[in-house]
DRENPALUM-394555 format. One record per atom (N, C-alpha, C): atom name; z, y, x; chain. Coordinates in steps of 0.02 Angstrom, whole numbers, always signed. Each point is the difference from the previous one (the first is absolute). Layout:
BEGIN
 name     pz     py     px chain
   CA      Z      Y      X     A
...
% end
This chain:
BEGIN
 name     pz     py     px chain
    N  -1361   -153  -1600     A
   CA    +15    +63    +30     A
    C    +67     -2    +36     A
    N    +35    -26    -23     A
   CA    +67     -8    +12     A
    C     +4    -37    +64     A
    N    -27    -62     +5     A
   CA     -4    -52    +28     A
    C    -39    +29    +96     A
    N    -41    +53    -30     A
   CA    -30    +39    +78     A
    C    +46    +44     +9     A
    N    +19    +46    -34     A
   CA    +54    +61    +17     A
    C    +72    -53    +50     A
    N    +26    -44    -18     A
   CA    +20    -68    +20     A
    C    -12     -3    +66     A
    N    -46    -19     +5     A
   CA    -30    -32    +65     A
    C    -22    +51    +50     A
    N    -15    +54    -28     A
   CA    -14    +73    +41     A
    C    +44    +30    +44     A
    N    +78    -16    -69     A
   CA    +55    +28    +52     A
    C    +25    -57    +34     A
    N    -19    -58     +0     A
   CA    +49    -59    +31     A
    C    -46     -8    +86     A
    N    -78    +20    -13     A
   CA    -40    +13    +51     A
    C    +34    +61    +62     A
    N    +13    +45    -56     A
   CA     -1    +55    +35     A
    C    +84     +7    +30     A
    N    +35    -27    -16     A
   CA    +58    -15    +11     A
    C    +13    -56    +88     A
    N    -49    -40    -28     A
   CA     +2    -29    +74     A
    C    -36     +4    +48     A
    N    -47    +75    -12     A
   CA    -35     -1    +60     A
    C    +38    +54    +50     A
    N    -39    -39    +72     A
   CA    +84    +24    +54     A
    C    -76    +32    +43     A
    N     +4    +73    +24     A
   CA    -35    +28    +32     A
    C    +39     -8    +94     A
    N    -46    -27    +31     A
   CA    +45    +14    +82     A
    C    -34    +61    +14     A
    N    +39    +30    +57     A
   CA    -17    +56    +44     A
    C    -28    -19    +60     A
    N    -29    +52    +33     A
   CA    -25    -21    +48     A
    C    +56     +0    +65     A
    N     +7    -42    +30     A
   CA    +34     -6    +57     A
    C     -1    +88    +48     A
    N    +25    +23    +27     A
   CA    +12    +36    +68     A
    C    -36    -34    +66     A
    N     -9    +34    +26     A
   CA    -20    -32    +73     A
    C    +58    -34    +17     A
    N    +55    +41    +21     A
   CA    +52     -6    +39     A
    C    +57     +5    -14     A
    N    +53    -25    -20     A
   CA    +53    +62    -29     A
    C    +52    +39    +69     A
    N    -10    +62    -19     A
   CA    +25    +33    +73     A
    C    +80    +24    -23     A
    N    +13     +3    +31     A
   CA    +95    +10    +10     A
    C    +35    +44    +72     A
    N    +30    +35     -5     A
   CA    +16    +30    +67     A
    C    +68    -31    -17     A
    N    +30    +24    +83     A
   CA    +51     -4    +17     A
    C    +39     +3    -43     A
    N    +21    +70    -23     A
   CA    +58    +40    -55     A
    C     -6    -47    -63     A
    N    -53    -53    -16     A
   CA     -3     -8    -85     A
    C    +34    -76    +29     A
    N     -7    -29    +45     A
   CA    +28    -82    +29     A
    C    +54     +6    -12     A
    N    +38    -35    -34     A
   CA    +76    -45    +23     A
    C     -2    -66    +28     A
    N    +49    -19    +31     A
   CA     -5    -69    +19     A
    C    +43    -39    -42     A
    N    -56    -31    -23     A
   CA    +38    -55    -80     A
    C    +31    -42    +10     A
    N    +14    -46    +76     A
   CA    +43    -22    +25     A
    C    +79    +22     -6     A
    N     +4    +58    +24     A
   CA    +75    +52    -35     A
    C     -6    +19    -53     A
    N    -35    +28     -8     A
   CA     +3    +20    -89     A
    C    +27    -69    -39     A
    N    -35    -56    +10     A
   CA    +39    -48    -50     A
    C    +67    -25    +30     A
    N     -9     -2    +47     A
   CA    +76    -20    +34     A
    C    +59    +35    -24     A
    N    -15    +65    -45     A
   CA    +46    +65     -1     A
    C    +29    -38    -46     A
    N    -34    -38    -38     A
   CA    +50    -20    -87     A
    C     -6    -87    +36     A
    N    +24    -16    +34     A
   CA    +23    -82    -18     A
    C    +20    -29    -62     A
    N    -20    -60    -43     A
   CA     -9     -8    -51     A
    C    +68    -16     +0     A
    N    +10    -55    +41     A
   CA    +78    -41     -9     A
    C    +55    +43     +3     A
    N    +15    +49    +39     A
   CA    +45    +56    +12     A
    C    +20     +8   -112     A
    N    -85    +37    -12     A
   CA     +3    +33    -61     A
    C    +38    -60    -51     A
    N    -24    -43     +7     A
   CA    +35    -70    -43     A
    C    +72     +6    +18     A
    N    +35     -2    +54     A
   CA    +42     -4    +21     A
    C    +46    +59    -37     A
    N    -14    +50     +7     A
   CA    +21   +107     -7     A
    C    +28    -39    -88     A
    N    -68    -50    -26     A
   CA     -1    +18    -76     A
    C    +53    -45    -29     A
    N     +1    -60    +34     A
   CA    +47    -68     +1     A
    C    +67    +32     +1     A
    N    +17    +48    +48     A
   CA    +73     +9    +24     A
    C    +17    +44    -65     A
    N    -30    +61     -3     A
   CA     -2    +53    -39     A
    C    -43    +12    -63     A
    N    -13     -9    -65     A
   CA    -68    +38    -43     A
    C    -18    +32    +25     A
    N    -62    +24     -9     A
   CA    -45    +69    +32     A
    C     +9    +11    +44     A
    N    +30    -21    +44     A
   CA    -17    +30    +92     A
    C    -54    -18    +30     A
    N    -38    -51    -35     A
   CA    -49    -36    +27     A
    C    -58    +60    -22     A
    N     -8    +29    -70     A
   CA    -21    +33    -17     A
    C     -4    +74    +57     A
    N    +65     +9     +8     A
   CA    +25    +52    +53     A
    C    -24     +5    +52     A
    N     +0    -69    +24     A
   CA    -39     +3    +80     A
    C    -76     -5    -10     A
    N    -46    -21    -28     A
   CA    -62     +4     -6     A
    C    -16    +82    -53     A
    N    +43    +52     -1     A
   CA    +13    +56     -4     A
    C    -72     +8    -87     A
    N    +28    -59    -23     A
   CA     -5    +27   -115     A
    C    +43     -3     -8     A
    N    +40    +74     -6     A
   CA    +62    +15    -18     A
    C    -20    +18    -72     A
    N    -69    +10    -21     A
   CA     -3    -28    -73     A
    C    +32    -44    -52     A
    N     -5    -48    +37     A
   CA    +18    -72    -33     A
    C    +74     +0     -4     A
    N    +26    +27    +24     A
   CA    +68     +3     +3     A
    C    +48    +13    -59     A
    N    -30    +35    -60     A
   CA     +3     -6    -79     A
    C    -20    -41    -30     A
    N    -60    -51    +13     A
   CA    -23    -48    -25     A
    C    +81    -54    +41     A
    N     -9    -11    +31     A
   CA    +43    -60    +37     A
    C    +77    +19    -48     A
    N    +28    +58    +18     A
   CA    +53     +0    -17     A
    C    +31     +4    -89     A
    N    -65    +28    -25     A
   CA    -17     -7    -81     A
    C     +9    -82    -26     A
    N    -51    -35    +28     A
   CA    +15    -80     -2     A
    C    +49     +5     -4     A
    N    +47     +0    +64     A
   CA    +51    -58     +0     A
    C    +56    +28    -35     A
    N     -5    +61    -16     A
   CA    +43    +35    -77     A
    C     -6    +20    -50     A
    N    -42    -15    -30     A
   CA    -25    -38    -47     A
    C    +13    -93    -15     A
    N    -25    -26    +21     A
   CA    +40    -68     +3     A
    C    +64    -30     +3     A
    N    +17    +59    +63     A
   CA    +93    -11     -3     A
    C    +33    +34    -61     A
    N    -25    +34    -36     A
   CA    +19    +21    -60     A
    C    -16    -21    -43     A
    N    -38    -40    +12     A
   CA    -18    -52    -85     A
    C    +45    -70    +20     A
    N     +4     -5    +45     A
   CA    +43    -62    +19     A
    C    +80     -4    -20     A
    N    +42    +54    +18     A
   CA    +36    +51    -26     A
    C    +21    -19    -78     A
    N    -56    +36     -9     A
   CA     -5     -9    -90     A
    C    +13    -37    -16     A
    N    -32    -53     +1     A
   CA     +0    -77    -33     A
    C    +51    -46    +38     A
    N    +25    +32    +48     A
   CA    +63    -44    +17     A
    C    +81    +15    -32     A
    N    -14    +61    -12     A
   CA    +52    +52    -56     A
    C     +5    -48    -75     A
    N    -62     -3     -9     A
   CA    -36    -26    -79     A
    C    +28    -57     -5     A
    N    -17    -54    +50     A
   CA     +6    -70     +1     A
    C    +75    -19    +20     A
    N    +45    +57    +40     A
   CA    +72     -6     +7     A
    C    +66    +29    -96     A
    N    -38    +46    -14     A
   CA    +23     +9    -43     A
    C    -23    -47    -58     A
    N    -44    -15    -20     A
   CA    -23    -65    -43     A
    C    +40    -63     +3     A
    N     +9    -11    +58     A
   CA    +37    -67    +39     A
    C    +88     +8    -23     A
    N    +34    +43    +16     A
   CA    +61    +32    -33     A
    C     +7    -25    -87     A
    N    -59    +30    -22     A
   CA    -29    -13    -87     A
    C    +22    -45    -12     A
    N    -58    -33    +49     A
   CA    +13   -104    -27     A
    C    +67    -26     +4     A
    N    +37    +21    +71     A
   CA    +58    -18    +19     A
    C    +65     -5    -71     A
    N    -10    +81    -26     A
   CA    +41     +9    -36     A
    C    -28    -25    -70     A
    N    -30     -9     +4     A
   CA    -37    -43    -96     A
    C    +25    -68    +24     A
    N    -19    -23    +37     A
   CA    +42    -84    +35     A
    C    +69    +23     +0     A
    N    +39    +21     +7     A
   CA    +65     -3    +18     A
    C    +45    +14    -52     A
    N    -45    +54    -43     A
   CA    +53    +29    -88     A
    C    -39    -73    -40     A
    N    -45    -11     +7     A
   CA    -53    -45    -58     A
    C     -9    +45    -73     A
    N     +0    +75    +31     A
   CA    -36    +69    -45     A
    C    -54    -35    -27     A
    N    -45     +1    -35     A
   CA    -60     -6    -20     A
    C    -63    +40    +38     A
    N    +37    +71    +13     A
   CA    -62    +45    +36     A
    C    +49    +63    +44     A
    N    -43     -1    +49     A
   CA    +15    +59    +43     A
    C    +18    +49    +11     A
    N    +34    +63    +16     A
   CA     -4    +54     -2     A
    C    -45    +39     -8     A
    N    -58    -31    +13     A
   CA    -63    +36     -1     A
    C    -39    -10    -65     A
    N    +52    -58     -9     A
   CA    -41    -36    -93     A
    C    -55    -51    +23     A
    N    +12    -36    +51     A
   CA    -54    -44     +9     A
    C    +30    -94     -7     A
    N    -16    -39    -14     A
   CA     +3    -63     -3     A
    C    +13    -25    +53     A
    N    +22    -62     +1     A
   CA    +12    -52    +76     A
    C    -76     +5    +42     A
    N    -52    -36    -60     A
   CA    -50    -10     -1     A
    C    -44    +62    +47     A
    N     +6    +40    -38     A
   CA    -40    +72    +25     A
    C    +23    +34    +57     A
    N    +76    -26    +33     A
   CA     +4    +20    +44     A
    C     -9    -11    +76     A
    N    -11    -94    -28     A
   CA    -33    -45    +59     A
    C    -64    +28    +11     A
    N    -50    +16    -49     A
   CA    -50    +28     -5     A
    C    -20    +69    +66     A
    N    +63    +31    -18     A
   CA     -8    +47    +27     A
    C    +16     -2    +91     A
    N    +45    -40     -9     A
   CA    +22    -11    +60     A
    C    -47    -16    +60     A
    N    -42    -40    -27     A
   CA    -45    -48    +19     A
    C    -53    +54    +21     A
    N    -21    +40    -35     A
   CA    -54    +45    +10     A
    C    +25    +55    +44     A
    N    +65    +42    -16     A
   CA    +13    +29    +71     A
    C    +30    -56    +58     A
    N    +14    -52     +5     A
   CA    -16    -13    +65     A
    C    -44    -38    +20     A
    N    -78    -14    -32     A
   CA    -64    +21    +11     A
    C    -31    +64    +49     A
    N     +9    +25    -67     A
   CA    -26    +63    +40     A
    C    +35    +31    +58     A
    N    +53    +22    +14     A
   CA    +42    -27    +41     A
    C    -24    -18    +83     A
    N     -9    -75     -1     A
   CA    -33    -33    +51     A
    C    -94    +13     +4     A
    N     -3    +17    -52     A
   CA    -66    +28     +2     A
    C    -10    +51    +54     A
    N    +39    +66    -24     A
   CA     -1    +68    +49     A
    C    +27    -12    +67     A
    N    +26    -73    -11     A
   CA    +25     -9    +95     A
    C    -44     -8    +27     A
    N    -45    -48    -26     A
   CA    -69    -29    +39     A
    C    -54    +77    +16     A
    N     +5    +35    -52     A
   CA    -59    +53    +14     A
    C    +61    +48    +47     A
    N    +50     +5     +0     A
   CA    +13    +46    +62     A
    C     -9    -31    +74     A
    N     +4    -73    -16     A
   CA    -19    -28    +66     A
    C    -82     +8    +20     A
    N    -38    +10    -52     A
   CA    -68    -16    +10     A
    C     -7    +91    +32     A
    N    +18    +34    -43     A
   CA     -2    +85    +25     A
    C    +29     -2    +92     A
    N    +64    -32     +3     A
   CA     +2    +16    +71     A
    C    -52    -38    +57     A
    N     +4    -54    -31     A
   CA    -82    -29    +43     A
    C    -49    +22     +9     A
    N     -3    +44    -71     A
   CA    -95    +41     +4     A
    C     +1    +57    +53     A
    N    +72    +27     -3     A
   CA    +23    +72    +60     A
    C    -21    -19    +42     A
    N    +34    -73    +20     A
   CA    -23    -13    +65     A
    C    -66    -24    +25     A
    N    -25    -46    -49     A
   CA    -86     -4     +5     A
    C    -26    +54    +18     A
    N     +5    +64    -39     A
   CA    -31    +76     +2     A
    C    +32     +0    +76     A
    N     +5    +10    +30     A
   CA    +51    +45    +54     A
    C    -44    -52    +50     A
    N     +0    -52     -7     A
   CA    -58    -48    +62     A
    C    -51    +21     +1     A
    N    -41     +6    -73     A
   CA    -78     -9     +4     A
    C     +3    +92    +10     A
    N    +38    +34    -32     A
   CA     -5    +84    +43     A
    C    -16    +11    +79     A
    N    +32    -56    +24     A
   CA    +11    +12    +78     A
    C    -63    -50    +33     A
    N    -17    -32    -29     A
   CA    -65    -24    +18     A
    C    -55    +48     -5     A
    N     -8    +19    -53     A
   CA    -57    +48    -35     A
    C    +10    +46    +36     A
    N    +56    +23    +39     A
   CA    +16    +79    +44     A
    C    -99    +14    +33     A
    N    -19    -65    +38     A
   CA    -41    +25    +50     A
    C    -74    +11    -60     A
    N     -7    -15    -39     A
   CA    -76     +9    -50     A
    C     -4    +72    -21     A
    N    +61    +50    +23     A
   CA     +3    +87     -8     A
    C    -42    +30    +70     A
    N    -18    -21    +18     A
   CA    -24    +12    +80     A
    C    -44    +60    -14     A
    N    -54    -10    -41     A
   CA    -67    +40    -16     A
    C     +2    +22    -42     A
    N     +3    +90    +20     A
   CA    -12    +39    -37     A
    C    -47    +25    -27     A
    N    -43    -18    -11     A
   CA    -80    +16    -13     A
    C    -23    -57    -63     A
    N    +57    -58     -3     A
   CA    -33    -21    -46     A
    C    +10    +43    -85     A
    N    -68    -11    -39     A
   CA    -19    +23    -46     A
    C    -17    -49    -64     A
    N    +35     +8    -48     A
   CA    -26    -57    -68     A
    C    -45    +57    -53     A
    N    -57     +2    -21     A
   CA    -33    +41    -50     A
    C    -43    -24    -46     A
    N    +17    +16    -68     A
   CA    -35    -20    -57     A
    C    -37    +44    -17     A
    N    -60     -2    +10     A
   CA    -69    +35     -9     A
    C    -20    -10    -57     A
    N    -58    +18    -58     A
   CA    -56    -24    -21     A
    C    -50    -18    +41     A
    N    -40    -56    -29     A
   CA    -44    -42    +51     A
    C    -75     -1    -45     A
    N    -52    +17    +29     A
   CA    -70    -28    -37     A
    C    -24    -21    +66     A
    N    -30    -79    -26     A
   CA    -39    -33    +20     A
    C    -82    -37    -40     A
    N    -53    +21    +29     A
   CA    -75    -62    -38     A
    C    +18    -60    +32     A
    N    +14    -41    -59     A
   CA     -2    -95     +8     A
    C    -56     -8     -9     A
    N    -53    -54    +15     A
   CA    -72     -7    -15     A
    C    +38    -59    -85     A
    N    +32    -29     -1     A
   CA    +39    -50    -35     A
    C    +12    +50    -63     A
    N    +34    +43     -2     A
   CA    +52    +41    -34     A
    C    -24    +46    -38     A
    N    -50    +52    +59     A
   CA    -10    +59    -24     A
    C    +32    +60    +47     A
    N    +17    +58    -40     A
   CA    +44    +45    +21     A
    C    +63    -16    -15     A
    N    +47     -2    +53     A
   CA    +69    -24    -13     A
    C    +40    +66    +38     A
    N    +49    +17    -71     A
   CA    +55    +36    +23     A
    C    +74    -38     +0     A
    N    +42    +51    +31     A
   CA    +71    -32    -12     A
    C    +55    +37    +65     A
    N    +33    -24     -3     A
   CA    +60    +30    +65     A
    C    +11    -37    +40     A
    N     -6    +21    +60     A
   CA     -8    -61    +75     A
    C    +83    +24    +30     A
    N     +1    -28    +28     A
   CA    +75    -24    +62     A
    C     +0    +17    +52     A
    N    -12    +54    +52     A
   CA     -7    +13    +48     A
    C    +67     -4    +51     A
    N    -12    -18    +60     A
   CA    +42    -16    +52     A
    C    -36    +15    +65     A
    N    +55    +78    +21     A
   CA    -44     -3    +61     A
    C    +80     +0    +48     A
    N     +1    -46    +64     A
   CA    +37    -30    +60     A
    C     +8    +65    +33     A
% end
């Protein structure tokens, strides 16, 4: 039982209903742009460029002034964990300095020679860690800010439509098959 209920929905899951074509597709004047300018409006390299010089301008000029909390969240966030652990790993370092220099046994903090190499080591880890991901964050800005300005011209059509229906179809194979179809109309 299991094993058909299974196969019923895995049937009914991949069956893809087409529509019937239009004769023609008609368009007046007023609904045309010329996609030639329209994509020309966002030059990709410009946007790389906006994002390279500046964060988020790239964002700015391909006009997701959305993203503009995402972009600037990153890179403060990161610069503040970087921050952190450079605080951590400078004051730790002092520690060691001064446990080497009295030959104290332990720290101000009450920590060992031992435990403070330890520590050291891990904030400036992590450290160089958050450098690499703020570098990777300003790269992704700028990735985003290219492929935005590429993608500008795929907004053209307003008419397109995505709709999740219920679907019944007779399989001669199957039976009666239900399920939810994918509709896309251009």
């Amino acid at each position: 039982m299991r094993c058909r209920l299974l196969l019923a929905f895995t049937v009914s899951a991949l069956t893809l209903l087409g529509q019937a074509p239009d004769s023609s597709p008609q368009t007046s004047a007023a609904d045309s742009v010329d996609a030639d300018w329209y994509a020309r409006r966002y030059n990709p390299r410009k946007a790389l460029l906006y994002a390279a010089v500046f964060p988020g301008l790239g964002q700015v000029y391909t006009k997701k002034y959305w993203k503009l909390p995402l972009v600037y969240g990153g890179l403060g966030v990161t610069a503040y964990a970087i921050n952190f652990y450079q605080q951590g790993y400078a004051k730790y370092r002092a520690e060691l300095f001064e446990v080497l220099g009295t030959g104290a046994p332990l720290s101000n903090s009450g920590f060992t020679e031992a435990q403070l190499r330890t520590l050291i080591d891990r904030y400036r880890r992590e450290r160089d860690f958050m450098i690499i991901v703020l570098g990777g964050v300003y790269i992704l800005q700028m990735i985003d800010a290219h492929v935005d300005a590429h993608l500008k011209e795929f907004d053209i059509n307003p008419r397109f439509r995505v709709s999740v229906l219920p679907v019944s179809e007779q399989s001669p194979m199957a039976g009666r098959i239900t399920g939810m179809g994918l509709f896309l109309k251009f």
